[in-house]
C-alpha positions as CSV (number, residue, x, y, z in Angstrom):
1,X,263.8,65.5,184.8
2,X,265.8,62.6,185.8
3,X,262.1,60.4,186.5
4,X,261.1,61.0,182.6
5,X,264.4,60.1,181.4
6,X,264.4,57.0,183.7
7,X,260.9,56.1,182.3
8,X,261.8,56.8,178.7
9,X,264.8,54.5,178.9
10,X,262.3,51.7,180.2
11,X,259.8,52.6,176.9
12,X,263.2,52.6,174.5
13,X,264.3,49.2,175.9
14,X,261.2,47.8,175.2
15,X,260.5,48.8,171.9
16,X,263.7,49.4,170.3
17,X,264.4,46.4,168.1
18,X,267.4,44.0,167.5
19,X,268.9,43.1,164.6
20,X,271.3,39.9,162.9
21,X,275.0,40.5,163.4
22,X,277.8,39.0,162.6
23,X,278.2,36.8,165.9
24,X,274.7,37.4,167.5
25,X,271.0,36.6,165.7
26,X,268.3,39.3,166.4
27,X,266.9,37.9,169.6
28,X,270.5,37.8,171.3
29,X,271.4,41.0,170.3
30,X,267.5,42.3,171.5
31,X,267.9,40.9,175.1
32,X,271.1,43.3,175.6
33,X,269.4,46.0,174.3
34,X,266.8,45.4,176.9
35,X,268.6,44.9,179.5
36,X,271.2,47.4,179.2
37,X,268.3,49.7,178.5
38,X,266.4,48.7,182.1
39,X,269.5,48.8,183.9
40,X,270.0,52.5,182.4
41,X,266.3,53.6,183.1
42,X,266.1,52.1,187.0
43,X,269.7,54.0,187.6
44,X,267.8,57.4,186.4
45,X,265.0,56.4,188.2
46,X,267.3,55.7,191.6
47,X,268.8,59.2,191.1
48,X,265.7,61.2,190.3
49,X,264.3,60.0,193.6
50,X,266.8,61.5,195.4
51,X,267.4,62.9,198.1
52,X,265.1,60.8,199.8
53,X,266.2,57.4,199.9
54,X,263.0,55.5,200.9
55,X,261.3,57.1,196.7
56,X,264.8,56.6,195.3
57,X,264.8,52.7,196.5
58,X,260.8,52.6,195.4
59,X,261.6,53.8,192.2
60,X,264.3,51.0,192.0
61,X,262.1,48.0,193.3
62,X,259.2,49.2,190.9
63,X,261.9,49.3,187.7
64,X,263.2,46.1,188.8
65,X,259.8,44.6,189.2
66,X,258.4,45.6,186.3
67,X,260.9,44.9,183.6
68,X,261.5,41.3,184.9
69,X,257.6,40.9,185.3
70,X,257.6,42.0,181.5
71,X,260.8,39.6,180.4
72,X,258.9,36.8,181.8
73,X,255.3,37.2,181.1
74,X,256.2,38.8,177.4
75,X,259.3,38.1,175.7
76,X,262.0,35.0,175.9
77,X,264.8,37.8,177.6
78,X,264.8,36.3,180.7
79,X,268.1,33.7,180.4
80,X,269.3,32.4,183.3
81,X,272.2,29.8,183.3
82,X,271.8,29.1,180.0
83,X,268.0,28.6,180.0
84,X,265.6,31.2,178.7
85,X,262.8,31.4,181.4
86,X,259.0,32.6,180.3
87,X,255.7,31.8,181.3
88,X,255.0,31.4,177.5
89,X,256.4,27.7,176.4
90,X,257.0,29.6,172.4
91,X,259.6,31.4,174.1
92,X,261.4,28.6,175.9
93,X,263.0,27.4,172.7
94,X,267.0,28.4,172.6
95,X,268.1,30.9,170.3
96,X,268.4,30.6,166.3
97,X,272.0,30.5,165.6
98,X,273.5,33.5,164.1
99,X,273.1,33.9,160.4
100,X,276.8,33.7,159.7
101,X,277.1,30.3,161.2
């Protein structure tokens, strides 16, 4: 039970969509959603593969793997020290300001 939740976590932060707010614009406020949302589904994903630790850290390492893999291939969610990193150049441009500013 724990492996579907895990994977429906993954679909959600994937698909769910962000929107404007106050301090963040959509794209900001998309990324946590994401992440938050793949951090979630690989912790399900860890503890439905227990017991055994060698499935529970497979499980991990193909969560990890695969949302990253996504965020850089697929989306501009990958930002490290400032920078968004993607293999797509569209997606290397810094965020919009948010619409209140």
């Amino acid at each position: 039970m724990l492996l579907i939740a895990g994977a429906v976590a993954l679909v959600l932060a994937a698909v769910v969509p962000g929107r404007d707010t106050a301090h963040l614009p959509a794209r900001a406020v998309k990324r946590r959603i994401y992440w938050s949302g793949s951090a979630i589904g690989a912790a399900l994903l860890f503890a439905g593969g227990l017991p055994d630790l060698q499935s529970a850290v497979a499980f991990l390492a193909a969560a990890a793997i695969l949302m990253t893999g996504w965020a850089y291939f697929r989306t501009p969610y990958l930002k490290i020290g400032g920078r968004i990193r993607s293999a797509q150049p569209a997606h290397r441009i810094p965020d919009p300001p948010a619409p209140g500013r």
